[in-house]
DSSP file (Angstrom, degrees, kcal/mol; ACC not computed):
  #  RESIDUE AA STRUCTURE BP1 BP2  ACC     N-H-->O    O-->H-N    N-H-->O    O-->H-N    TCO  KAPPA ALPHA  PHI   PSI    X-CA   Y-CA   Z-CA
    1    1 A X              0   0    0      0, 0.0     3,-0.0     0, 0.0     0, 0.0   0.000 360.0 360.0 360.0 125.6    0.0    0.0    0.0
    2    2 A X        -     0   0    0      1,-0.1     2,-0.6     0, 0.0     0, 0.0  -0.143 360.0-104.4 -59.8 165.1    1.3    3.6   -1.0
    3    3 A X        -     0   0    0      1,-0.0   109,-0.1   109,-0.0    -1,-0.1  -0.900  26.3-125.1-109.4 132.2    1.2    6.1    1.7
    4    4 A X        -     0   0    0     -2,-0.6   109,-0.5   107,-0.2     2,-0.3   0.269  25.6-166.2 -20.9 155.2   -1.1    8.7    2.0
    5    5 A X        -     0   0    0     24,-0.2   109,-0.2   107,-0.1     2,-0.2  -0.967  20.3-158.3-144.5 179.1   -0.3   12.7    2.2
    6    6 A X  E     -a  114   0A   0    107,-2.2   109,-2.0    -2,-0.3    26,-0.2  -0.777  22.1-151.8-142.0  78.7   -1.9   15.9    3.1
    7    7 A X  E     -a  115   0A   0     24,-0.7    26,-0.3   107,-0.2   109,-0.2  -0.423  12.4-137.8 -52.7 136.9    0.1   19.0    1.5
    8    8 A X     >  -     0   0    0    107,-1.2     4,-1.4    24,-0.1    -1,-0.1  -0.215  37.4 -95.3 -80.6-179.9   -0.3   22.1    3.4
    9    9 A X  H  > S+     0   0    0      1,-0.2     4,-2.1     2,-0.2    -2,-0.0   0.888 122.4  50.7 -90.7 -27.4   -0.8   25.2    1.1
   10   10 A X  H  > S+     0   0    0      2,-0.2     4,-0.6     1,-0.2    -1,-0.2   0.552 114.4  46.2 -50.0 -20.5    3.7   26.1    1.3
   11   11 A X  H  > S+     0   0    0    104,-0.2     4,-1.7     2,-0.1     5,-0.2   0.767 112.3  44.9-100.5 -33.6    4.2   22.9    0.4
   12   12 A X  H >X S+     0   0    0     -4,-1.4     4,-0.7     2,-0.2     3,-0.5   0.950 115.2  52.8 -41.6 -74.1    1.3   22.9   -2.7
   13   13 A X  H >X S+     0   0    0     -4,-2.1     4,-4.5     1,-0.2     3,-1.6   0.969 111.3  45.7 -49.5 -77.1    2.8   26.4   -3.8
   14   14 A X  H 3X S+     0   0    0     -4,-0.6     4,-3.9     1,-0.2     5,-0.2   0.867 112.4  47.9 -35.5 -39.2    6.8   24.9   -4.0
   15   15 A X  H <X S+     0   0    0     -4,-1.7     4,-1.2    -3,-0.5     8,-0.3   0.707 112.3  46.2 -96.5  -2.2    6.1   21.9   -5.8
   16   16 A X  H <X S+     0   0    0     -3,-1.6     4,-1.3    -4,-0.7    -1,-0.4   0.888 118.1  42.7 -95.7 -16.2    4.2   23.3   -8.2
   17   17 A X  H  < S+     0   0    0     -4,-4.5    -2,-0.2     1,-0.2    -3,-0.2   0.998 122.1  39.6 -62.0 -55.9    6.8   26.2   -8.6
   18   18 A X  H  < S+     0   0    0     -4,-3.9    -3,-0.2    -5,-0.3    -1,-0.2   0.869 130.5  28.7 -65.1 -42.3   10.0   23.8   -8.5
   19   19 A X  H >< S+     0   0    0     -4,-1.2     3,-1.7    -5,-0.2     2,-1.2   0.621  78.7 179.0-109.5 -20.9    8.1   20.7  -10.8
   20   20 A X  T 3< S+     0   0    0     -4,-1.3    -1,-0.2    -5,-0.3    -2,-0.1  -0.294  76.0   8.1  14.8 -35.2    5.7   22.8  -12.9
   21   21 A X  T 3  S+     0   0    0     -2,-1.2     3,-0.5     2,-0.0     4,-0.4   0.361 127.5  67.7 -88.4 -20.2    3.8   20.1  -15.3
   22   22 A X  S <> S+     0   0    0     -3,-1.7     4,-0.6     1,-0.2    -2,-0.1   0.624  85.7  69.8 -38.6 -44.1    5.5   17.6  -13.3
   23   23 A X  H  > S+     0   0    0     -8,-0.3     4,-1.1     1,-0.2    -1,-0.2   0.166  83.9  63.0 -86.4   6.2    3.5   18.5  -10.0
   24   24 A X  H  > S+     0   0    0     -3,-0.5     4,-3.8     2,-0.2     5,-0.3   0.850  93.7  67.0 -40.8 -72.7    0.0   17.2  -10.9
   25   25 A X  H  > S+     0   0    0     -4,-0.4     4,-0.6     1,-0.3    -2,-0.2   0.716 112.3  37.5 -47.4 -63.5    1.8   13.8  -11.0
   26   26 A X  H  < S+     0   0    0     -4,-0.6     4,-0.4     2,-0.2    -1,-0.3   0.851 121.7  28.4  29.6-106.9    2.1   14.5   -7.3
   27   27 A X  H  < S+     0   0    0     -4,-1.1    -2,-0.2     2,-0.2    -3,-0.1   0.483  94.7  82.1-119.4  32.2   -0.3   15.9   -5.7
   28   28 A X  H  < S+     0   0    0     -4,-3.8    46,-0.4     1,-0.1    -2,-0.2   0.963 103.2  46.7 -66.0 -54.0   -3.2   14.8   -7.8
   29   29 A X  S  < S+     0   0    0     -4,-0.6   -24,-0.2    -5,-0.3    -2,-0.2   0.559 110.7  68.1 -25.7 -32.3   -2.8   11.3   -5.4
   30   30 A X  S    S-     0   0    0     -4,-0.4    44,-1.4   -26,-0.1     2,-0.4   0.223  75.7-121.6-101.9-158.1   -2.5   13.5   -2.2
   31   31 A X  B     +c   74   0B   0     42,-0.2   -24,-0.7    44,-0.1     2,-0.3  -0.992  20.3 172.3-158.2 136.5   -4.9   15.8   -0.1
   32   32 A X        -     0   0    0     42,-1.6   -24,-0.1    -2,-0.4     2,-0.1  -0.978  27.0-112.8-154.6 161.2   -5.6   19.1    1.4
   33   33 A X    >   -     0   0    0     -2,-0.3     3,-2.1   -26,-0.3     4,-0.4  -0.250  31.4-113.3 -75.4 149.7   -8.1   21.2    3.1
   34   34 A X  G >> S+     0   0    0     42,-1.0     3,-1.5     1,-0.3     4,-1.1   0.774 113.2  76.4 -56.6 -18.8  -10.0   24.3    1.9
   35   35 A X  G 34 S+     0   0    0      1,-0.2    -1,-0.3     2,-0.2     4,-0.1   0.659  85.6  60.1 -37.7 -36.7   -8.3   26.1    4.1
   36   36 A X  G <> S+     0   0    0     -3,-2.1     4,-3.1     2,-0.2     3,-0.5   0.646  94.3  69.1 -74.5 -27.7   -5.1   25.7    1.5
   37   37 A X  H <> S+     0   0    0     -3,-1.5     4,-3.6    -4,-0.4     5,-0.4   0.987 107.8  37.8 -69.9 -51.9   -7.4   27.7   -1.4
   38   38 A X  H  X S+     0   0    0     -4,-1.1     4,-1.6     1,-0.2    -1,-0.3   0.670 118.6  50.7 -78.8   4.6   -7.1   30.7    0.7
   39   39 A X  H  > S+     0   0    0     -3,-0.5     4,-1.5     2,-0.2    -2,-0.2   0.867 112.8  46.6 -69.8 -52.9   -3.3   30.1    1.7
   40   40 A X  H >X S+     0   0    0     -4,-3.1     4,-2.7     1,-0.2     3,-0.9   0.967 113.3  43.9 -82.3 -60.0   -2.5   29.6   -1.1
   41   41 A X  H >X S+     0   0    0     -4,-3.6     3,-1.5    -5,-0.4     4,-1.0   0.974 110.0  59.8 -46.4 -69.7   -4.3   32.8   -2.5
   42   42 A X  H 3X S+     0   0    0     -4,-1.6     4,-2.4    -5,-0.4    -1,-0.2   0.798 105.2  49.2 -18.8 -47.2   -3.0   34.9    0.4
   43   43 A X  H <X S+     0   0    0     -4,-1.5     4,-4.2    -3,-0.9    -1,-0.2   0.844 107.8  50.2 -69.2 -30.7    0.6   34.1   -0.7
   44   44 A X  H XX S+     0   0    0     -4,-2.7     3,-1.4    -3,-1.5     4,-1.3   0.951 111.3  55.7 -66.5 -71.2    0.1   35.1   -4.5
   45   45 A X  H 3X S+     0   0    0     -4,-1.0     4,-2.9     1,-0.3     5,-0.5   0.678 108.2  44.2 -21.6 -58.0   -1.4   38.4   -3.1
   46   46 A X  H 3X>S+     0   0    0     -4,-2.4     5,-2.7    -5,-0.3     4,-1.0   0.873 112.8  49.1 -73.3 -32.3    1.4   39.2   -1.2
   47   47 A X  H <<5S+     0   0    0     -4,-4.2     6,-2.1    -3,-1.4     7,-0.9   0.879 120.8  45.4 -63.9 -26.1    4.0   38.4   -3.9
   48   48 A X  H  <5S+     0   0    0     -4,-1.3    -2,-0.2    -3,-0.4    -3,-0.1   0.967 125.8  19.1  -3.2-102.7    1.9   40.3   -5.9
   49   49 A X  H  <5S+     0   0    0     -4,-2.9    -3,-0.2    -5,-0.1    -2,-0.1   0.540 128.8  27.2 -83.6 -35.0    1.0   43.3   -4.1
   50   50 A X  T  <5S+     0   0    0     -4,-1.0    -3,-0.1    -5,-0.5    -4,-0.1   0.906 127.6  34.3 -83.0 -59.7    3.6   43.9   -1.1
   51   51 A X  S   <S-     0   0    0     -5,-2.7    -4,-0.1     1,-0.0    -3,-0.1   0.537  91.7-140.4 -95.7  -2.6    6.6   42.4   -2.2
   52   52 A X        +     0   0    0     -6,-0.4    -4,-0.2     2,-0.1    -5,-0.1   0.587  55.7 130.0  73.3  27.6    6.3   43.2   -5.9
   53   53 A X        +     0   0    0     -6,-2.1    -5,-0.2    -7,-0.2     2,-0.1   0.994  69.7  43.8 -89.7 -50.2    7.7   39.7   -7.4
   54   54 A X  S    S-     0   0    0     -7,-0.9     2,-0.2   -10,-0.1    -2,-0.1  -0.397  77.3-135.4 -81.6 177.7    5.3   39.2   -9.4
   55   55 A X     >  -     0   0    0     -2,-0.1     4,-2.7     1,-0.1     3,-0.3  -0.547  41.1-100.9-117.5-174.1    3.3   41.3  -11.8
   56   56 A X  H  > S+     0   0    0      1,-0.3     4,-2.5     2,-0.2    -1,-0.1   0.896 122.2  55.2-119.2 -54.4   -0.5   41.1  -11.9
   57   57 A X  H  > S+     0   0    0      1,-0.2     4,-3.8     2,-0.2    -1,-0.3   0.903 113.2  42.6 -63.3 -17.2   -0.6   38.7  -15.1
   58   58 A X  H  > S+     0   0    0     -3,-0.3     4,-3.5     2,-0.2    -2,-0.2   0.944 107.3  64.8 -63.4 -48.7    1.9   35.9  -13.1
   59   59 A X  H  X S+     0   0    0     -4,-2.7     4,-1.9     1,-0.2    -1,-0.2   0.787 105.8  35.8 -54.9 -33.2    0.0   36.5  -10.4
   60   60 A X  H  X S+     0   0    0     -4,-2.5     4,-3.7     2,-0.2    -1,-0.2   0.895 111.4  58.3 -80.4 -34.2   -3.1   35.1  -12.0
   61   61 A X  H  X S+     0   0    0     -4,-3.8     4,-2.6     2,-0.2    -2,-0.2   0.917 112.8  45.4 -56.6 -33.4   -1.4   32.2  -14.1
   62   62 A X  H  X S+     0   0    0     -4,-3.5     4,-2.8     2,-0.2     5,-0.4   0.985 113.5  46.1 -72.1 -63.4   -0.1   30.9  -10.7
   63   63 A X  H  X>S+     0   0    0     -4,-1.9     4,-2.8     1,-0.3     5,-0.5   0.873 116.0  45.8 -44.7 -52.6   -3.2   31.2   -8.8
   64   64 A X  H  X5S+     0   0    0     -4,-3.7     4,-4.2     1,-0.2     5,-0.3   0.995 108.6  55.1 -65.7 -47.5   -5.1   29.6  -11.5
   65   65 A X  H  X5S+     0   0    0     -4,-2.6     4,-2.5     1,-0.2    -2,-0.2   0.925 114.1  41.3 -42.2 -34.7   -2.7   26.8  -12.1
   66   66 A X  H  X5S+     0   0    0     -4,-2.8     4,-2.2     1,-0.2     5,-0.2   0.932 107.2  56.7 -87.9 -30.5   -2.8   25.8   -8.7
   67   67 A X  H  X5S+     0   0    0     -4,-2.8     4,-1.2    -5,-0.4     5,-0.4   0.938 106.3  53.5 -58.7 -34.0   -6.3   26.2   -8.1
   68   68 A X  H >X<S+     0   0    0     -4,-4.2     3,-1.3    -5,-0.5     4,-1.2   0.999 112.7  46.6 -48.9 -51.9   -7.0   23.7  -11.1
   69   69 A X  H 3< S+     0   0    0     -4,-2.5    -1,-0.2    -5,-0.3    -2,-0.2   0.664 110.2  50.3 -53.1 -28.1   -4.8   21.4   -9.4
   70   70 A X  H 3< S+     0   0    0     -4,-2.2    -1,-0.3     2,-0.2    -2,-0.2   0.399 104.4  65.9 -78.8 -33.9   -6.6   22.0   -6.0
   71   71 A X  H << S+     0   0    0     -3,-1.3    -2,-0.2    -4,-1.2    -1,-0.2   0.472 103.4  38.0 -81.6 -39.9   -9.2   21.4   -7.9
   72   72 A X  S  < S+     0   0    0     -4,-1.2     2,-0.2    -5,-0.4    -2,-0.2   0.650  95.4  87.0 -94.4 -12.1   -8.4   17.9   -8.6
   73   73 A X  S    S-     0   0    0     -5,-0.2     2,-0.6     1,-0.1   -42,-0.2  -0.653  92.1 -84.7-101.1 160.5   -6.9   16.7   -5.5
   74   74 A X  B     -c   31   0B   0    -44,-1.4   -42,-1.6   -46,-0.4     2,-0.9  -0.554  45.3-168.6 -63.0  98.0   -8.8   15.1   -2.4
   75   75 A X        -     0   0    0     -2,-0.6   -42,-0.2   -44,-0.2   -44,-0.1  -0.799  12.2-141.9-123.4 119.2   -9.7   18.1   -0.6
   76   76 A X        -     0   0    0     -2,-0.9   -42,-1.0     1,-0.1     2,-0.9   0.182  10.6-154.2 -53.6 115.2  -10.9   17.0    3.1
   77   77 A X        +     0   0    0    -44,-0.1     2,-0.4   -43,-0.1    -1,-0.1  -0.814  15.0 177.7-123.5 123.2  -13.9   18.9    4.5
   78   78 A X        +     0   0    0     -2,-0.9    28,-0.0     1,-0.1     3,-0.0  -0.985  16.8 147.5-103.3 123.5  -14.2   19.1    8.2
   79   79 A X        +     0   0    0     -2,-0.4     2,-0.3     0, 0.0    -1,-0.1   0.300  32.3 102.6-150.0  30.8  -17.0   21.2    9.4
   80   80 A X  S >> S-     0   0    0      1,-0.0     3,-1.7     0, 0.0     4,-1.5  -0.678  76.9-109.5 -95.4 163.5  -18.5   19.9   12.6
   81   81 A X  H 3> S+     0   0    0     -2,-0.3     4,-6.1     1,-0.3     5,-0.3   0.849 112.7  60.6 -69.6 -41.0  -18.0   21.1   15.9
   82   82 A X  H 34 S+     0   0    0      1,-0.2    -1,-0.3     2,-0.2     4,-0.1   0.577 101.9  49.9 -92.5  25.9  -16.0   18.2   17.0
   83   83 A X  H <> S+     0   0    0     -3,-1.7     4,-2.2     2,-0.1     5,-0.4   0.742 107.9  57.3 -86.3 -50.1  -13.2   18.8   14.4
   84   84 A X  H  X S+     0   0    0     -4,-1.5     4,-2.3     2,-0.2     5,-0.3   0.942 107.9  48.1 -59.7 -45.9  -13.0   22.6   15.6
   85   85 A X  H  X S+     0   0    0     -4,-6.1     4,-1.9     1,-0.2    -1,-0.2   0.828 106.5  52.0 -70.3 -19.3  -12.4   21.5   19.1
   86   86 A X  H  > S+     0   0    0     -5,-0.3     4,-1.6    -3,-0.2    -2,-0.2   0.718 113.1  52.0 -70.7 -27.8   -9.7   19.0   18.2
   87   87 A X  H  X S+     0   0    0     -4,-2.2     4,-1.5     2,-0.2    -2,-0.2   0.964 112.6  43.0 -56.1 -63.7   -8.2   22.3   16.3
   88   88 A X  H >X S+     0   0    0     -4,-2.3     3,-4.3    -5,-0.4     4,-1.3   0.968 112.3  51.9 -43.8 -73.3   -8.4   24.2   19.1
   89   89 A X  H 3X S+     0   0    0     -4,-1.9     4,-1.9     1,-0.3    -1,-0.2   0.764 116.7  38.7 -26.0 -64.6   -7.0   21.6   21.5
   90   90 A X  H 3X S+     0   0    0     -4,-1.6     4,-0.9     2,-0.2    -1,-0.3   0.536 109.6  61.7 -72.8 -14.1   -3.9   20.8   19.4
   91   91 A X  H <X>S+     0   0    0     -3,-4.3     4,-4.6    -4,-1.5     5,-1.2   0.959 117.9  36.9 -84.9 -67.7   -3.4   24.9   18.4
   92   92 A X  H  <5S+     0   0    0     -4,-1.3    -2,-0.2     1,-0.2    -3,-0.1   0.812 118.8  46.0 -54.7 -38.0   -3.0   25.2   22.2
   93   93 A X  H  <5S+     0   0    0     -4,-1.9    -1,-0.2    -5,-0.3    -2,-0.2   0.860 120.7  35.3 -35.7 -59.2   -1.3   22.1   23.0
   94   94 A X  H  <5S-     0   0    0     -4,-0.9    -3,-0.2    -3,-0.3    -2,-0.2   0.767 109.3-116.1-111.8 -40.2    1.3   22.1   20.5
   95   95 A X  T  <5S+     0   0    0     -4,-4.6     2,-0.2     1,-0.3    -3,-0.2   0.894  72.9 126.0  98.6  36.2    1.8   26.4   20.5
   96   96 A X      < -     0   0    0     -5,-1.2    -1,-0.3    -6,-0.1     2,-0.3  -0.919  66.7 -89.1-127.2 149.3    0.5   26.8   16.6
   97   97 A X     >  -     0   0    0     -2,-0.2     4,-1.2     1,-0.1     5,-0.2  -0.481  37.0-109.1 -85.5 159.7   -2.1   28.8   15.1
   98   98 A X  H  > S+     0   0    0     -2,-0.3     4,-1.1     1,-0.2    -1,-0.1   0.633 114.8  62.6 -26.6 -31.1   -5.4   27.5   14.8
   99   99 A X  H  > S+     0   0    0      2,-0.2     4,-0.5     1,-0.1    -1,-0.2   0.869 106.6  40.3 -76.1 -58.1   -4.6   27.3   10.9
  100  100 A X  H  > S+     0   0    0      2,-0.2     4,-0.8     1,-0.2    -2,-0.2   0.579 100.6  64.4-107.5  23.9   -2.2   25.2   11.1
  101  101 A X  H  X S+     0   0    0     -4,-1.2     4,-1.3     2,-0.2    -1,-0.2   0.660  95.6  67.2 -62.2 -42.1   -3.4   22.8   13.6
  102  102 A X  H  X S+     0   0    0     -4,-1.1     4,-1.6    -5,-0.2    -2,-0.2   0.555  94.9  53.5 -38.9 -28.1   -6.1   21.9   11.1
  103  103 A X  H  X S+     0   0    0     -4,-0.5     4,-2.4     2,-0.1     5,-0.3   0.930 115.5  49.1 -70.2 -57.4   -3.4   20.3    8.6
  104  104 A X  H  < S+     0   0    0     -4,-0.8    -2,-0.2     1,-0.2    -1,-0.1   0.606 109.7  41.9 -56.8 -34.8   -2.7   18.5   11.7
  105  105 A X  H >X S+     0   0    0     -4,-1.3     4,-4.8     2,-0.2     3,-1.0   0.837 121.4  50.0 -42.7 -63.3   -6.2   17.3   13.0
  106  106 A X  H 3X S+     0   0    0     -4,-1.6     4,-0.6     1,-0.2    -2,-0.2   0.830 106.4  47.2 -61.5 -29.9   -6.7   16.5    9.4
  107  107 A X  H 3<>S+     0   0    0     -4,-2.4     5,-1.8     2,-0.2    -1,-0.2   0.618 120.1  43.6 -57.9 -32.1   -3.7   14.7    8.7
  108  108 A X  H X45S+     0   0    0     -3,-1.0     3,-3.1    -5,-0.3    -2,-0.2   0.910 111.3  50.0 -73.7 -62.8   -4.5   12.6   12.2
  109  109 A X  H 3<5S+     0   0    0     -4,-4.8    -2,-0.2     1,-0.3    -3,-0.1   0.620 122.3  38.1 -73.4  -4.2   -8.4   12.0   11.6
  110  110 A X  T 3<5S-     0   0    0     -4,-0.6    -1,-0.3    -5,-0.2    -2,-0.1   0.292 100.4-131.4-117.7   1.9   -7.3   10.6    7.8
  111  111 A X  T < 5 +     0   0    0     -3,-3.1  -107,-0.2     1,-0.1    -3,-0.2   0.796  56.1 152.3  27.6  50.1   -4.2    8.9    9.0
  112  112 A X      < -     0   0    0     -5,-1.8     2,-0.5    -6,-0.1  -107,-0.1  -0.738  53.2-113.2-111.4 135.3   -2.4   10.8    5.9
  113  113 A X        -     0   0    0   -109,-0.5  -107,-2.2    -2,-0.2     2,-0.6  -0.711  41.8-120.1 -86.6 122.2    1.6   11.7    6.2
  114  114 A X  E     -ab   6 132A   0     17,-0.8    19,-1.5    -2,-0.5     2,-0.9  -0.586  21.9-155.0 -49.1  99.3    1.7   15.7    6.4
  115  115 A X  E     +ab   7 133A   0   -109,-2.0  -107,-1.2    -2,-0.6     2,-0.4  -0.625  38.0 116.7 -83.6  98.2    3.5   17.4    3.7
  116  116 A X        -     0   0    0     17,-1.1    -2,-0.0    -2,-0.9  -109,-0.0  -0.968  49.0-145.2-134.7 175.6    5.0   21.0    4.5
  117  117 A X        +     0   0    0     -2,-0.4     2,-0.7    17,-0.1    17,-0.1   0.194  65.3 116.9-113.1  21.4    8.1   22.6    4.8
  118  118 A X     >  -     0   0    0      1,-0.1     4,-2.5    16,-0.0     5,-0.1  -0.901  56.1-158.4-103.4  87.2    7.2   24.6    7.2
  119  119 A X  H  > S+     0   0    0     -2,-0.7     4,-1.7     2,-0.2     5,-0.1   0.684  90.1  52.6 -74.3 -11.6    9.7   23.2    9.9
  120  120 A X  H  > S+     0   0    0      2,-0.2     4,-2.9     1,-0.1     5,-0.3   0.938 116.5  51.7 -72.1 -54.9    7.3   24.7   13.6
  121  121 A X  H  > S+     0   0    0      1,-0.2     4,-1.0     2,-0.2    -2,-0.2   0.829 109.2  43.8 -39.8 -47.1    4.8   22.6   11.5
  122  122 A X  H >X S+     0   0    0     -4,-2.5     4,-1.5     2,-0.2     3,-0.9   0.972 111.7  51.7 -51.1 -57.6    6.9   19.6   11.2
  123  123 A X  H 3X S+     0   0    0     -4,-1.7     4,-1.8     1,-0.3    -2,-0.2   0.759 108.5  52.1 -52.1 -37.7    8.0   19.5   14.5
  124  124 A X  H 3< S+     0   0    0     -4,-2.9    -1,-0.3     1,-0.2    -2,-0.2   0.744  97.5  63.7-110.4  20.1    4.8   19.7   15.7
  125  125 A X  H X<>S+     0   0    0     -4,-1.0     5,-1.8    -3,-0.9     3,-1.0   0.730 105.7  50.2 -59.6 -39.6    3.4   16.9   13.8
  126  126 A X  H ><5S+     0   0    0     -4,-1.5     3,-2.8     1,-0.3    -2,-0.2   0.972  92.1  65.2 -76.5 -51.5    5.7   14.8   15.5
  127  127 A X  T 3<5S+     0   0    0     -4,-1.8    -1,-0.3     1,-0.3    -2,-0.1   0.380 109.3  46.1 -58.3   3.9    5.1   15.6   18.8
  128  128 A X  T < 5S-     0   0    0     -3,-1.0     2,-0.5     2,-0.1    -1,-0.3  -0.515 120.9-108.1-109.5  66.5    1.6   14.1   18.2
  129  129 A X  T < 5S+     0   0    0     -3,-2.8    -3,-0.2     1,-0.1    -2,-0.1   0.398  70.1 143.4  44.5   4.6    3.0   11.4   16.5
  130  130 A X      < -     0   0    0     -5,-1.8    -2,-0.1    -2,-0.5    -1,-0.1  -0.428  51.0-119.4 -70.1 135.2    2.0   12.2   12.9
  131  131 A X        +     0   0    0    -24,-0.1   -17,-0.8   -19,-0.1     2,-0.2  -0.236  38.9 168.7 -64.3-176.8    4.2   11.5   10.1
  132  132 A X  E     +b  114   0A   0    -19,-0.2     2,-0.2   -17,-0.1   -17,-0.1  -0.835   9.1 175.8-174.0 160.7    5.5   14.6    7.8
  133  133 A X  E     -b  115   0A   0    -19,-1.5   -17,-1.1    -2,-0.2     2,-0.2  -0.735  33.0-101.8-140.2-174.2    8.0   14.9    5.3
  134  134 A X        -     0   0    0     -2,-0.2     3,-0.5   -19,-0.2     4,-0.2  -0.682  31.2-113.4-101.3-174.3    9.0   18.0    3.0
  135  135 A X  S >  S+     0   0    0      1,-0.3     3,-0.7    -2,-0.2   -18,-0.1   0.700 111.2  72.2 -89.5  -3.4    8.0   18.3   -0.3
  136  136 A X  G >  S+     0   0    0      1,-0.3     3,-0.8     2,-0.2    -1,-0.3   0.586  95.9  59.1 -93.4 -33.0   11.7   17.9   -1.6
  137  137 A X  G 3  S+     0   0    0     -3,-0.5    -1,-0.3     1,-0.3    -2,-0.2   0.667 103.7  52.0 -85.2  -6.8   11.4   14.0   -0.5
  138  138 A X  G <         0   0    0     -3,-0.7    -1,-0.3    -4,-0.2    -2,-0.2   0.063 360.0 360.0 -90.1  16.1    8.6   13.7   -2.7
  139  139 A X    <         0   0    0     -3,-0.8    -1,-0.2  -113,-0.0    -2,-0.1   0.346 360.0 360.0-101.6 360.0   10.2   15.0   -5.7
């Protein structure tokens, strides 16, 4: 049996930068939460609009590529109460925000390996016993 994952929306964003037609192949097999649509969107904005690496038309081919892709992948919907208190729990627990305690909850309740590169993230994947990798071992 292959092993599951769950990309966060940093790790979603890299592979599709680094692999570009490549990265379908990827994380069309894998999962993430809807939470990632607006990560993901958040980040283009700010390369965008703050930090001025991209220009307006980049900004939309990236957003749209990955949202197709996003659009294709298993993306996990939690929206009962007692997913939002396991968030909580583990946001406090672990010393993470509430955002990204949700990759973790989800990654738990789906018994799915956690992809991000996000090393506080990693670290506290482990410390509830969750696997995670970066996205550079999936490559």
């Amino acid at each position: 049996m292959t092993d599951s994952f769950l990309f966060d929306a940093g790790s979603i964003l890299l592979l599709v930068r680094e692999l570009g037609e490549r990265a379908p192949d990827i994380l069309l097999k894998s999962s993430t939460i809807p939470l990632a649509y607006y990560e993901v969107g958040n980040t283009v904005w700010k390369e965008c609009f703050l930090l001025n690496r991209l220009d307006m038309e980049k900004a939309v081919r990236l957003l749209m590529s990955v949202f197709a892709i996003m659009g294709e992948m298993d993306v996990m919907s939690f929206g009962d109460e007692k997913f939002g208190v396991a968030v909580l729990d583990a946001a406090g627990r672990l010393n993470v925000t509430y955002y990204d305690a949700s990759y973790l909850v989800a990654a738990q309740k789906q018994d799915r390996i956690l992809v991000t590169d996000d090393e506080r993230l990693r670290m506290a994947a482990e410390k509830m016993g969750l696997k995670a990798t970066k996205s550079e071992a999936l490559q």
